[in-house]
N, CA and C of each residue as an Amber inpcrd file, in Angstrom:
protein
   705
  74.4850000  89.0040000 122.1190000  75.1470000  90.3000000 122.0130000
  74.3570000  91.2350000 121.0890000  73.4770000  90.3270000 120.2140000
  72.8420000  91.4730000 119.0780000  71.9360000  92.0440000 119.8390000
  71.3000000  91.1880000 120.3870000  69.7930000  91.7360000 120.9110000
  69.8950000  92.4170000 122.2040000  71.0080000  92.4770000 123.0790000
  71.5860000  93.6770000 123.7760000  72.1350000  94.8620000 123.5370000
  72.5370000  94.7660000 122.1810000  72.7980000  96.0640000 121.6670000
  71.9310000  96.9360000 121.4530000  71.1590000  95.7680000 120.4870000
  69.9230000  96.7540000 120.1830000  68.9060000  97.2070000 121.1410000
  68.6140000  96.2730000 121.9970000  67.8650000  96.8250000 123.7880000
  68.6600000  97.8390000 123.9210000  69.9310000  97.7840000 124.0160000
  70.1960000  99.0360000 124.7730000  70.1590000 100.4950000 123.8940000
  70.2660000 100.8460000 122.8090000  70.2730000 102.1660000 121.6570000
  69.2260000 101.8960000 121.2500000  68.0690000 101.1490000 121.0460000
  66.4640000 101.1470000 120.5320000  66.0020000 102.7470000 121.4700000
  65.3640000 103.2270000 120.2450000  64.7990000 104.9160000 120.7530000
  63.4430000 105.1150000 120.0960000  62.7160000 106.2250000 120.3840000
  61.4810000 106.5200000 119.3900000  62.1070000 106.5150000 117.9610000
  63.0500000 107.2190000 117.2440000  63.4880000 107.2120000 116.6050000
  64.0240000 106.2830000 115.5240000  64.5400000 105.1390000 116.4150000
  65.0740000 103.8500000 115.5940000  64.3730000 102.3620000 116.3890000
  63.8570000 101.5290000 115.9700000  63.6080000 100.5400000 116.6110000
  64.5120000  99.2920000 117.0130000  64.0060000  98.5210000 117.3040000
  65.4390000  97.5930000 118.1190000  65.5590000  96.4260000 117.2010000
  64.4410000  96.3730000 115.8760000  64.5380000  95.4440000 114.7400000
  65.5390000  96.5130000 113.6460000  64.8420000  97.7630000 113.6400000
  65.6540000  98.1630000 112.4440000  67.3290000  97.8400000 112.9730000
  67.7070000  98.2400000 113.9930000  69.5690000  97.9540000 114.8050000
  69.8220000  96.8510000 114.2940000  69.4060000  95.9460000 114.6660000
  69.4590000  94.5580000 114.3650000  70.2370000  94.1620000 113.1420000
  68.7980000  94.8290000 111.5240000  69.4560000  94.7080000 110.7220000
  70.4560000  95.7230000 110.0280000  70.7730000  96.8240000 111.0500000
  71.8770000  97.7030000 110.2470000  73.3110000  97.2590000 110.8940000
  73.2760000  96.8350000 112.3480000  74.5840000  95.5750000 112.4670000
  74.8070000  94.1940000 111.2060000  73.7350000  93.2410000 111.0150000
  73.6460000  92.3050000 110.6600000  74.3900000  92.7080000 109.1600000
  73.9370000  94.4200000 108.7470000  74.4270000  94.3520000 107.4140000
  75.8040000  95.1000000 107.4320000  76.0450000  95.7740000 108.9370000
  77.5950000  95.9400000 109.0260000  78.1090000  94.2390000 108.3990000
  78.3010000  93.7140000 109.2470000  78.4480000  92.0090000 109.2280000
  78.6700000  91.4530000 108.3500000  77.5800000  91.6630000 107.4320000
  77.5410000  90.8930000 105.9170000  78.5900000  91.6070000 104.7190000
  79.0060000  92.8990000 105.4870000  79.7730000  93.4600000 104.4730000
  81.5340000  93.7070000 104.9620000  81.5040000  93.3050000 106.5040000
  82.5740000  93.0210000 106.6960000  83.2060000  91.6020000 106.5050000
  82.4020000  90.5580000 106.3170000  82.2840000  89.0550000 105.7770000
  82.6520000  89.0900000 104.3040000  82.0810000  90.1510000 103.4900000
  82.1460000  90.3770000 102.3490000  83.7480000  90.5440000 102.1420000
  83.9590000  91.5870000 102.7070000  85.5040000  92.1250000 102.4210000
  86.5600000  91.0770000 102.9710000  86.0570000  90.4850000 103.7800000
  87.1240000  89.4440000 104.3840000  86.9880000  88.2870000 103.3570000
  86.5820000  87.3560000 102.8420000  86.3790000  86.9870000 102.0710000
  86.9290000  87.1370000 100.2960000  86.3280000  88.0960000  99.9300000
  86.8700000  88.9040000  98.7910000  88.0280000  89.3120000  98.4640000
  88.1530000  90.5320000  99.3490000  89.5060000  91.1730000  99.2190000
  91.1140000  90.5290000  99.9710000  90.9200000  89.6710000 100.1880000
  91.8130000  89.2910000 101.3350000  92.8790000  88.2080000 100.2110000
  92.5980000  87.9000000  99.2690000  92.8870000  87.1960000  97.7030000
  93.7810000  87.7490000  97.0140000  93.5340000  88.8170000  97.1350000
  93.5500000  90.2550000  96.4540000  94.7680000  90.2010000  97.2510000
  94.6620000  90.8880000  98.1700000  95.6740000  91.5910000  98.7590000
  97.1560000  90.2290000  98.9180000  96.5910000  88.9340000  99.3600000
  97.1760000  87.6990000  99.4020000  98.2490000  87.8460000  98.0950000
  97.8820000  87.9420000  97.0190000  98.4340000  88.2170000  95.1720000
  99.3260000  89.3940000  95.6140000  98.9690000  90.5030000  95.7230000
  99.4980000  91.6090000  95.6880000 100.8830000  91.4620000  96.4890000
 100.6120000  91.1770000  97.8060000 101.9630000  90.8780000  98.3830000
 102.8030000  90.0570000  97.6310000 102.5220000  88.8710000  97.5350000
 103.6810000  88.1820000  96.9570000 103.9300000  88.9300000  95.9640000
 103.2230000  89.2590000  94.6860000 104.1500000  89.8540000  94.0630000
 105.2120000  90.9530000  93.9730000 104.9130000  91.9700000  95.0940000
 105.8440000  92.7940000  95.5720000 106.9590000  92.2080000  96.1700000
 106.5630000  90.7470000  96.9780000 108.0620000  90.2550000  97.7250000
 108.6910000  88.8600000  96.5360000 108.0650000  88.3370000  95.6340000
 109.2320000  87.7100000  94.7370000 109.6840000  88.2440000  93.4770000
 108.7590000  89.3630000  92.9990000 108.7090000  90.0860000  91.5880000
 109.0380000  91.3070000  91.1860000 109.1900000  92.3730000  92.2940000
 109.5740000  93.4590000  92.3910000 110.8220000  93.5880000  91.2470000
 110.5610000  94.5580000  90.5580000 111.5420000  94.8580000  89.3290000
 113.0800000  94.7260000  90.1620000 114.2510000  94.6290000  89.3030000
 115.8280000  94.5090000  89.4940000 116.2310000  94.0750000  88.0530000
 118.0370000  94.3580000  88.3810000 118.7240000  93.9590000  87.4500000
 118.5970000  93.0350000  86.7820000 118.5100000  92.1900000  87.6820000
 118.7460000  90.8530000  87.4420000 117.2570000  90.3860000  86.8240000
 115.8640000  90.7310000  86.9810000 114.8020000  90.1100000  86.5410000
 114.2280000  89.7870000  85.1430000 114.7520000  90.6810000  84.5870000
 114.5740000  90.9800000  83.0790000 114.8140000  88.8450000  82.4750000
 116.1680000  88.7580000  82.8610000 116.2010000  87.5800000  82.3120000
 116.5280000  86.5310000  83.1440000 115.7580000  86.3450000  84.1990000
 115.3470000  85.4730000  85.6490000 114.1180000  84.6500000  84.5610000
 114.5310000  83.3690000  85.2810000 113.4410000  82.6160000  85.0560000
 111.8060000  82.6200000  85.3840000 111.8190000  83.7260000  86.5650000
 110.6850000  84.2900000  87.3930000 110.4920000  85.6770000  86.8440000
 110.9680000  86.2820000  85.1760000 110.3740000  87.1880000  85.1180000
 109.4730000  86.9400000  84.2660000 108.1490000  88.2620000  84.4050000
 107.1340000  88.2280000  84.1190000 106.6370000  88.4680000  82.5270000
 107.8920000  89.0670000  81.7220000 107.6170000  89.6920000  80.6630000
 106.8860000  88.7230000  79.5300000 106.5870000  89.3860000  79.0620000
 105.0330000  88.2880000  77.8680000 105.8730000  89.1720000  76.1820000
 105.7370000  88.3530000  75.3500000 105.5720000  89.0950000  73.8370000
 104.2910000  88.3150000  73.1920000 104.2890000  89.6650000  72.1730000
 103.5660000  89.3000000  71.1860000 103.0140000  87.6110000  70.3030000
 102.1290000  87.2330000  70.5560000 101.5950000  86.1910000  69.9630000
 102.3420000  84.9220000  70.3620000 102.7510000  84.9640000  71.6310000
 103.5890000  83.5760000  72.3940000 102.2730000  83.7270000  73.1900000
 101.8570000  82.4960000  73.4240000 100.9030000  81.3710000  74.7860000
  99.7130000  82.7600000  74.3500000  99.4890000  82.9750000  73.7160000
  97.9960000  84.1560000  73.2270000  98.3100000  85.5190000  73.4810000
  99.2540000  86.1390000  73.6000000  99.2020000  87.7750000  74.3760000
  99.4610000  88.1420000  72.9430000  98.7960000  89.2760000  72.9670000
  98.7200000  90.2360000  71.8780000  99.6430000  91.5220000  72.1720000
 100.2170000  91.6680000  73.6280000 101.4170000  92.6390000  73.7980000
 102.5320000  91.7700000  73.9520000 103.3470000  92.8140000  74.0990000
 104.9860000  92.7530000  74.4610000 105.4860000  93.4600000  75.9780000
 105.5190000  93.0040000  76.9900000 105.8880000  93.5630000  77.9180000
 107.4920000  93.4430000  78.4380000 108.0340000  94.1180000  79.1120000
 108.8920000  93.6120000  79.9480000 108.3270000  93.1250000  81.0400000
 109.6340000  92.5280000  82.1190000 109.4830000  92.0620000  83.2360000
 108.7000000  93.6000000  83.9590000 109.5080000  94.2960000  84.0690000
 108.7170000  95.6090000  84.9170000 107.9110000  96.0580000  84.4400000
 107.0960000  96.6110000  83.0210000 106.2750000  96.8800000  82.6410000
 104.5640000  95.8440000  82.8730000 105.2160000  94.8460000  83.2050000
 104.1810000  93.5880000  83.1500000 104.1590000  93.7100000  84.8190000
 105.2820000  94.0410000  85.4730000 104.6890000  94.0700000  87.2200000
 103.9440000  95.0380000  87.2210000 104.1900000  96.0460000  87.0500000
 103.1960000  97.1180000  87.1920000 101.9390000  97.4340000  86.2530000
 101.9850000  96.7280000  85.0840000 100.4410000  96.6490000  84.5520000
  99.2710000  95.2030000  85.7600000 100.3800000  94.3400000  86.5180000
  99.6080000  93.7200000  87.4070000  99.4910000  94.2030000  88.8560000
 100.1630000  94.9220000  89.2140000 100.4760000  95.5420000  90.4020000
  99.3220000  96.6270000  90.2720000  98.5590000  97.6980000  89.2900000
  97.8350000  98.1620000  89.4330000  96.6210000  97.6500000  89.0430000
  96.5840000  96.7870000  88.1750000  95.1490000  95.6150000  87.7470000
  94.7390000  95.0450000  89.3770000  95.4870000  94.5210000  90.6680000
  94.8000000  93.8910000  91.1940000  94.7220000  94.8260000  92.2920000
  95.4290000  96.3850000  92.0750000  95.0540000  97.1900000  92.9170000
  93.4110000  97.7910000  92.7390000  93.3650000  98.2140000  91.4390000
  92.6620000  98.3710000  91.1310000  90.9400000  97.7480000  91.4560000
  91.4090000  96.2750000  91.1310000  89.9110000  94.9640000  91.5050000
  89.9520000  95.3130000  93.0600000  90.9770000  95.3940000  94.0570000
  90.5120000  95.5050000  95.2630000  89.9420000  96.6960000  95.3570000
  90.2810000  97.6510000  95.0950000  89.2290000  99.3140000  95.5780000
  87.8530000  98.7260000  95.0470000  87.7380000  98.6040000  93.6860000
  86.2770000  98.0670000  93.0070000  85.5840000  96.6730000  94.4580000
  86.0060000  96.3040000  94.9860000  85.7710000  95.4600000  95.9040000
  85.3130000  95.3980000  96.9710000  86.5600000  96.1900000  97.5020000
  86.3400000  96.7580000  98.5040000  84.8570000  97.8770000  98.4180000
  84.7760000  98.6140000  97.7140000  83.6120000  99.4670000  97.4210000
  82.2390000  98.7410000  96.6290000  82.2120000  97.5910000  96.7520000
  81.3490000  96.8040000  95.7010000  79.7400000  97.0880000  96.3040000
  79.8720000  97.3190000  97.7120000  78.6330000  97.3580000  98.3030000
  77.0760000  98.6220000  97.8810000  78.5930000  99.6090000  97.4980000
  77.8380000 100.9930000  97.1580000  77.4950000 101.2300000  95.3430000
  78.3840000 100.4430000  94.9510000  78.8230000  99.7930000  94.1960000
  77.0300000  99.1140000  93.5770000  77.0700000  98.0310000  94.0660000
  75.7590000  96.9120000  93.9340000  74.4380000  98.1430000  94.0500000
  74.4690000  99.1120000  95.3090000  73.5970000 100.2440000  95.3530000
  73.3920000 100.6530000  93.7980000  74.0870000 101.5950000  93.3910000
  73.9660000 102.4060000  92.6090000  73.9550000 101.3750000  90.7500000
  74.4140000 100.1700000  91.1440000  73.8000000  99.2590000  89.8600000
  72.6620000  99.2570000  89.7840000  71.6360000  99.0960000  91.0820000
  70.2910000  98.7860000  91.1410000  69.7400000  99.6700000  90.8150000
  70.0750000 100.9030000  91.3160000  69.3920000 102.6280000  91.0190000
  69.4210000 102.8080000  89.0030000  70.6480000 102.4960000  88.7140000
  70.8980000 102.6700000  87.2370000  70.0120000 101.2760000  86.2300000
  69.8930000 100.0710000  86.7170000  68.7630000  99.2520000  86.1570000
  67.5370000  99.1850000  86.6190000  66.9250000 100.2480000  87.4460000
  65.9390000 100.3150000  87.3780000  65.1420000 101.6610000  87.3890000
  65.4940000 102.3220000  87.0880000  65.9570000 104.0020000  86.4320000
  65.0910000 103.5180000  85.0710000  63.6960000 104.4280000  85.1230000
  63.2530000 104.4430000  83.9740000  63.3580000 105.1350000  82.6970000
  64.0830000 106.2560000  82.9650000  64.3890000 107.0500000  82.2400000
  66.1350000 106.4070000  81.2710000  66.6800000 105.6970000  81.9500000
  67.8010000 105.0470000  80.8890000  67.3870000 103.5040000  80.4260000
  66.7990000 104.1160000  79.4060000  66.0160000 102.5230000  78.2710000
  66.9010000 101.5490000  77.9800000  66.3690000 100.4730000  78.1580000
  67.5930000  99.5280000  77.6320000  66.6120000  99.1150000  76.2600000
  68.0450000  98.3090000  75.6320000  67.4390000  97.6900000  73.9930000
  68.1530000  96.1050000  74.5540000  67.4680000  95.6940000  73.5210000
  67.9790000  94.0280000  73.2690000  68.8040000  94.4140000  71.8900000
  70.0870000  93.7150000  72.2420000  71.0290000  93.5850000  71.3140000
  72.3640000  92.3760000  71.5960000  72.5040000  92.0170000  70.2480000
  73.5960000  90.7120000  70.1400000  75.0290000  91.6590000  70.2130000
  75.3730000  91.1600000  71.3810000  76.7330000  91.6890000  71.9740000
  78.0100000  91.0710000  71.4550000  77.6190000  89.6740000  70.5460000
  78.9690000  88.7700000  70.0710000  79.2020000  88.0670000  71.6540000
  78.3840000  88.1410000  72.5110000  78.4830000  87.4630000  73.6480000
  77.0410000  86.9360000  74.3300000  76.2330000  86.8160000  72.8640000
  74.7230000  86.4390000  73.4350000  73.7830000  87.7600000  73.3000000
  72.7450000  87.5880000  73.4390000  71.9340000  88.5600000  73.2340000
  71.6880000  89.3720000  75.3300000  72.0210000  90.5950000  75.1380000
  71.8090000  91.5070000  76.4390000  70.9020000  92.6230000  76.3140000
  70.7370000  92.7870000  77.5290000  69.6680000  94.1300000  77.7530000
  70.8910000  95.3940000  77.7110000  71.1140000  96.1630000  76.7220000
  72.1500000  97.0770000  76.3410000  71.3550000  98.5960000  77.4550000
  72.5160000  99.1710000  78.3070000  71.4160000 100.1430000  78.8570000
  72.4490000 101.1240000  79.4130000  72.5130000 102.4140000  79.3180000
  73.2420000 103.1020000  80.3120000  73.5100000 102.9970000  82.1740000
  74.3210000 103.2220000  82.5300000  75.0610000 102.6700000  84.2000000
  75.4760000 104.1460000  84.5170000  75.0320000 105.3900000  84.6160000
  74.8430000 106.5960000  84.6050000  75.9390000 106.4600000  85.9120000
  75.3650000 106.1240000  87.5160000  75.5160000 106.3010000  88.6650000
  76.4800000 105.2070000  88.7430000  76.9260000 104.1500000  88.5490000
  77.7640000 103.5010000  88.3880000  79.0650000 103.7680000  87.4490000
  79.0960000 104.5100000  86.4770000  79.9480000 104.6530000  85.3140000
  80.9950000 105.9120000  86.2840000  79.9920000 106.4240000  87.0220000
  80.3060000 107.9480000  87.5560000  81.1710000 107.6380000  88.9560000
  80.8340000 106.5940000  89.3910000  81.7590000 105.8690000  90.7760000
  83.2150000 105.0860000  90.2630000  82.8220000 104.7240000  89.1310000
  83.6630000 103.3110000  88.7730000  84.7360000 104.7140000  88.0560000
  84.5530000 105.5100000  87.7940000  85.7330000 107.0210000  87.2040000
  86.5880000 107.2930000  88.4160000  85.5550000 107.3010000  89.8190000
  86.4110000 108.0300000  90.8130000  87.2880000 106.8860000  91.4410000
  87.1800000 105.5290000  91.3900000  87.7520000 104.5740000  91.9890000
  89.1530000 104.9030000  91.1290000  88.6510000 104.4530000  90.0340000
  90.0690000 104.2440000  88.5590000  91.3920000 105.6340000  89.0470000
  90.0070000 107.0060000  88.8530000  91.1380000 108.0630000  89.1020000
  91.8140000 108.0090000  90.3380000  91.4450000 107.7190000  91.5610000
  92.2960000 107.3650000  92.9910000  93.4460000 106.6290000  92.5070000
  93.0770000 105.4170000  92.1040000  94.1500000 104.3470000  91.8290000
  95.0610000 104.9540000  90.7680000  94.7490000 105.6630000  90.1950000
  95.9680000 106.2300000  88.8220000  96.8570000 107.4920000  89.3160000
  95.6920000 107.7680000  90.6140000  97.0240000 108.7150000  90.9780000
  97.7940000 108.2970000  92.1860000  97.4980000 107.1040000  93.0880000
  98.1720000 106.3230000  93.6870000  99.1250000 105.6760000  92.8620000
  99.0790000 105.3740000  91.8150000 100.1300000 103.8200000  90.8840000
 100.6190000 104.5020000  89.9940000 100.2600000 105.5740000  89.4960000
 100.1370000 105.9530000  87.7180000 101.6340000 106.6760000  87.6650000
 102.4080000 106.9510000  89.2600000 103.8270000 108.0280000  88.4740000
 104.3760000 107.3710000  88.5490000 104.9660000 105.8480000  88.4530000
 105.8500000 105.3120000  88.1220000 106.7720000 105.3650000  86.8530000
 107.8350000 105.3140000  87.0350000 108.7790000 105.4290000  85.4470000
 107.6750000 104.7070000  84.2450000 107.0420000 103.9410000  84.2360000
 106.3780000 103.5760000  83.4320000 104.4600000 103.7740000  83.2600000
 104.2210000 104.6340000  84.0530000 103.3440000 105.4740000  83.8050000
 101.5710000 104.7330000  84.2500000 100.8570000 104.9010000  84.2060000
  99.6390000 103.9580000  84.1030000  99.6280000 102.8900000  82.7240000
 100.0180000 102.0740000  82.8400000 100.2900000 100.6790000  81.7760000
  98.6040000  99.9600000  81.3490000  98.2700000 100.1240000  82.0220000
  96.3600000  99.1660000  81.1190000  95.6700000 100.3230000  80.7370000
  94.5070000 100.1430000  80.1270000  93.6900000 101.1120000  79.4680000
  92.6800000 101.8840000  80.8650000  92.8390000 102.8620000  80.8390000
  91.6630000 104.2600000  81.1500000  90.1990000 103.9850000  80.5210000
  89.7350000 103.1180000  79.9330000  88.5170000 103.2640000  79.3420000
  87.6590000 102.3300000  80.3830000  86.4900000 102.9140000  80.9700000
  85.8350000 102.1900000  81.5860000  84.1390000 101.8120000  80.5950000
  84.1210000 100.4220000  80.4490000  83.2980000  99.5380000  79.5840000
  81.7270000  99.4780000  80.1710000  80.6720000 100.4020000  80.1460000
  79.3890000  99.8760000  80.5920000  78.8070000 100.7120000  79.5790000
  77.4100000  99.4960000  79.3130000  76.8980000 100.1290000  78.6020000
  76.8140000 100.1180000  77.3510000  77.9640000  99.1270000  76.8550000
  78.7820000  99.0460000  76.0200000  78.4240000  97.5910000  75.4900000
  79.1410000  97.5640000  74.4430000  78.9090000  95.8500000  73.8130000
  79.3080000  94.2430000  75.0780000  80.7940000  95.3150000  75.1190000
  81.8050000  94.6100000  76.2450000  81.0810000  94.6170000  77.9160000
  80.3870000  95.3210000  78.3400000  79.5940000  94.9880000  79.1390000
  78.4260000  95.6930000  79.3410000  77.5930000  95.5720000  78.6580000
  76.1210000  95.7540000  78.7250000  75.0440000  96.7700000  79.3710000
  75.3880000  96.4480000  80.4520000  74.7500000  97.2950000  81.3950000
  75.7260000  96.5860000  82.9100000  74.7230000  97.3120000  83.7140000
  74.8630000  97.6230000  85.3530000  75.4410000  96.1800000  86.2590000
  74.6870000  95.5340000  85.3910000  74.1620000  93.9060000  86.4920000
  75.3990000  92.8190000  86.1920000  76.0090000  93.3080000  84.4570000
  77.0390000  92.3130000  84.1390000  78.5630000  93.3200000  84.8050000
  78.1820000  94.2190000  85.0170000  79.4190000  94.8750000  85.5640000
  79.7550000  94.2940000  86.8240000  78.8390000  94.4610000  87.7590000
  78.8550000  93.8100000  88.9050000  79.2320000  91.6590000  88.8490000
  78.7220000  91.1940000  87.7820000  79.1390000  89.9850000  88.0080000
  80.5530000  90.0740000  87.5020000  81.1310000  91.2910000  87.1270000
  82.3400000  90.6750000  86.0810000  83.5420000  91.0020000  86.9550000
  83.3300000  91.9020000  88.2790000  84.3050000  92.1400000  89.0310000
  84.1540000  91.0090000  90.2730000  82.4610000  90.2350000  90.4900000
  82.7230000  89.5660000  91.6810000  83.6380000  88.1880000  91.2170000
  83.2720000  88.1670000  89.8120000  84.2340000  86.9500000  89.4090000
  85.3100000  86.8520000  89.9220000  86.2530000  88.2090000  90.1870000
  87.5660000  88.1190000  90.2290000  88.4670000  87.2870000  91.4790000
  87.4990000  87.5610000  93.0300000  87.5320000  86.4480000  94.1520000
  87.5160000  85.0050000  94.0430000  86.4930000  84.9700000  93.0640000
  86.2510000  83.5040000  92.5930000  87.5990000  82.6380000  92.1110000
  87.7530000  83.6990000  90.9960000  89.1020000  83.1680000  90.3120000
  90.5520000  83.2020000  91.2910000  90.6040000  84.1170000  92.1000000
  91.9780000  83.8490000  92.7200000  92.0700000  83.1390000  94.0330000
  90.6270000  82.9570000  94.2980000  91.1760000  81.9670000  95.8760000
  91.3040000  80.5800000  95.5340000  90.7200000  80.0260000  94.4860000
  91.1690000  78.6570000  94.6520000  93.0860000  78.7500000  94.6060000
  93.7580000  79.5520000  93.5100000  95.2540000  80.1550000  93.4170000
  95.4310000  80.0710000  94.7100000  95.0820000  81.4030000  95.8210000
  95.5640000  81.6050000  96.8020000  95.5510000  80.3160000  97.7740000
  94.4050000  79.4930000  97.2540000  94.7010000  78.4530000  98.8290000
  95.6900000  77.4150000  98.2250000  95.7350000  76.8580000  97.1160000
  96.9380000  76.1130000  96.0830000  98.1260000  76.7730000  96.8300000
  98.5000000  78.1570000  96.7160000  99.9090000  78.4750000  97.4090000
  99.7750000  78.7220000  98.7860000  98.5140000  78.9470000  99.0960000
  99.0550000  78.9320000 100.8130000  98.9600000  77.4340000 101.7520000
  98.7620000  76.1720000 101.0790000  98.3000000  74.8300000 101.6200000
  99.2890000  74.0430000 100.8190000  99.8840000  74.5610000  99.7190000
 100.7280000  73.3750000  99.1340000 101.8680000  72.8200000 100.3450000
 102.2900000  73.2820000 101.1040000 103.6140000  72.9070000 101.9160000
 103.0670000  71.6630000 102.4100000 101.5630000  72.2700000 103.2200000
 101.1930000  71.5590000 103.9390000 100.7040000  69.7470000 103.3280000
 100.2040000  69.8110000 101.8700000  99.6920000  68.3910000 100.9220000
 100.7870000  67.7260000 100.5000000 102.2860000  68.6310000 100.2920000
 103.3490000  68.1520000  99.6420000 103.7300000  67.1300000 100.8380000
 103.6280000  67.7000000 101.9850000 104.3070000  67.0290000 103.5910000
 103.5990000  65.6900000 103.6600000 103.0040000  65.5230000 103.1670000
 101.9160000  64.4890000 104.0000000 102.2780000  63.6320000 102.4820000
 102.7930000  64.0040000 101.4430000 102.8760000  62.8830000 100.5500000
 104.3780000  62.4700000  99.9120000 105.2050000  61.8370000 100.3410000
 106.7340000  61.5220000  99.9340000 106.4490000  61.3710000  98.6550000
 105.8390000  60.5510000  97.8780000 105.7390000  60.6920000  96.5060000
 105.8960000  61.9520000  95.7840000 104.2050000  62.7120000  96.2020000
 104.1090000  64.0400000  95.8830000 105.9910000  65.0110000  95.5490000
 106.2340000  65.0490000  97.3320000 107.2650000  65.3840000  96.8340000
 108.5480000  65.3210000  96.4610000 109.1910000  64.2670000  96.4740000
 109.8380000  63.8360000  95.2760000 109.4210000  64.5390000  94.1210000
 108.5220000  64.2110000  93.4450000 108.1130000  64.8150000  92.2930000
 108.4700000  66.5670000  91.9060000 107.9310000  67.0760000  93.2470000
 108.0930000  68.5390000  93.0460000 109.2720000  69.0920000  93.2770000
 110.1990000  68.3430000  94.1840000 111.7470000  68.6600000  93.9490000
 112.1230000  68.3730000  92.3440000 111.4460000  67.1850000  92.2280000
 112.5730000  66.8070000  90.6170000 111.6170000  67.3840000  89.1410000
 110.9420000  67.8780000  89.9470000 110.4900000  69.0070000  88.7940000
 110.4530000  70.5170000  88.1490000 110.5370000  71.3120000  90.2140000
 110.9660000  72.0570000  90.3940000 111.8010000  72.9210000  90.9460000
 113.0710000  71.9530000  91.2740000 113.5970000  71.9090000  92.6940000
 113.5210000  72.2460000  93.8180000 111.9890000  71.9560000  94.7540000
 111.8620000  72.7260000  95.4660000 110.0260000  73.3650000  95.6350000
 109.3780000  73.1140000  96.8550000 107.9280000  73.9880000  96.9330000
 108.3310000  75.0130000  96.8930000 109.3250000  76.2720000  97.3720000
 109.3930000  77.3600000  97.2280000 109.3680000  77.7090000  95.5720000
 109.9300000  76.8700000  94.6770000 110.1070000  77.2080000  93.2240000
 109.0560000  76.5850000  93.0450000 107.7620000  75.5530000  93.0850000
 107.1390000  75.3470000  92.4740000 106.2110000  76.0590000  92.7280000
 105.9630000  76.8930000  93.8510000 105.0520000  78.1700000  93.9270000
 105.2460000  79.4740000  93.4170000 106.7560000  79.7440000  92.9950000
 107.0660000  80.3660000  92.2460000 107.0350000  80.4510000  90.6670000
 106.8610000  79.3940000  90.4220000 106.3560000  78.6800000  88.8860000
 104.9970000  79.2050000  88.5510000 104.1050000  78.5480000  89.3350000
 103.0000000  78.6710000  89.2050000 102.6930000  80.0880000  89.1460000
 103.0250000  81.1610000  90.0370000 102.5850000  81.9610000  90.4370000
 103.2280000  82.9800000  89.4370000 104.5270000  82.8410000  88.6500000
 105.0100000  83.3790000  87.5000000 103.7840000  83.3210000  85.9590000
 103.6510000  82.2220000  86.2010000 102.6700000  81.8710000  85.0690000
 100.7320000  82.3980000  85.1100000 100.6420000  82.4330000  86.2960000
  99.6640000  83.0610000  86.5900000  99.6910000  84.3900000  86.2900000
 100.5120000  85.0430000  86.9190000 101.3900000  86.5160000  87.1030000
 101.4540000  87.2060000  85.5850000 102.0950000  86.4800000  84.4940000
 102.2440000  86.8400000  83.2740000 101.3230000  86.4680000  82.1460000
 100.2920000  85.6680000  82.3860000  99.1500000  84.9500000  81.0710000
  98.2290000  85.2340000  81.7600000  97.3110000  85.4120000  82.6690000
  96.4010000  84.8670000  83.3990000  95.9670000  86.2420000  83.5710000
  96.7260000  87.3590000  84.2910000  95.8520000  88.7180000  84.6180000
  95.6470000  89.9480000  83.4870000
């Protein structure tokens, strides 16, 4: 199918190798997003369908709220204040994601841009090449501002910080920006396949579940457990 495509739209203009690889890199970036973002969005739902603020959540065993200096948090949230500081955190990682491609572009343009010098300096996280992200700093503003004015009028307003970090101690330059958002796939699909396969490992083991009834009464509550605890320490 590739090499008919490209036979057939190959012109003076474009050759039937260059087609080739501007499908191949459609491909790699629709692989990308399927892959990536699909985690993302996996999180996002559930938490809109078991977590969604109510009366009753505040003091539900499934609410999300965190205080001060319990299991490490340095805030105090409520249940709703804590959905919607996560409700726009993983909105947020998906646009950055989803856009990572142009994204990765304009990292490369900004680290290798001779005119923004980098220094060697001890970051308290190892020694980095410290450098301005000019063309990146300037994308990663317009993503944030979309998303703040998509999420941000809620009764509780835009809840995480506005400050975007490059360049900076906290992330360096261009190249650690880019590893620090692809992390974020990494980290939630092993989560996402844990809750979307548990039914299926619990079934196949009577032991297993026994256990997870008399622990949590229930796979629906022990994915709800998990996914509370994730939900409130973890993002």
């Amino acid at each position: 199918a590739l090499d008919m495509i490209a036979r057939q739209y190959e012109n003076s203009k474009i050759s039937r190798e260059t087609l080739k690889q501007c499908i191949l890199s459609i491909a790699d970036n629709s692989n990308y997003l399927q892959n990536n973002c699909k985690p993302i969005d996996y999180m996002i739902k559930l938490l809109k369908s078991w977590f969604a603020p109510g009366a009753n959540m505040e003091k539900s065993k499934w609410s999300l709220a965190i205080y001060s200096d319990k299991e490490g948090s340095r805030l105090t949230h409520s249940h709703e204040r804590q959905y919607y500081y996560v409700l726009q955190s993983l909105t947020l990682w998906r646009e950055i994601i989803h856009d990572m491609f142009r994204l990765w572009y304009l990292a490369e343009q900004d680290l290798l841009d001779i005119e923004l010098r980098y220094k060697l300096k001890d970051t308290g996280q190892g020694v980095h090449r410290m450098q301005p992200a000019n063309r990146t700093s300037k994308a990663m503003h317009g993503i944030l501002y979309a998303v703040q004015q998509k999420l941000g009028h809620t009764v509780q307003g835009w809840v995480g910080s506005s400050v975007i970090h490059l360049g900076d101690t906290n992330v360096p330059n261009a190249f650690v920006f880019i590893d620090k958002y692809n992390q974020v796939p990494r980290i939630l699909n092993p989560i996402v396949n844990c809750l979307k396969h548990l039914d299926k490992f619990v079934a196949k083991d009577p032991s297993l579940l026994d256990y997870v009834k008399e622990k949590f009464g229930g796979i629906e509550e022990a994915k709800k457990n998990y996914s509370t605890f994730i939900l409130s320490w973890c993002i």
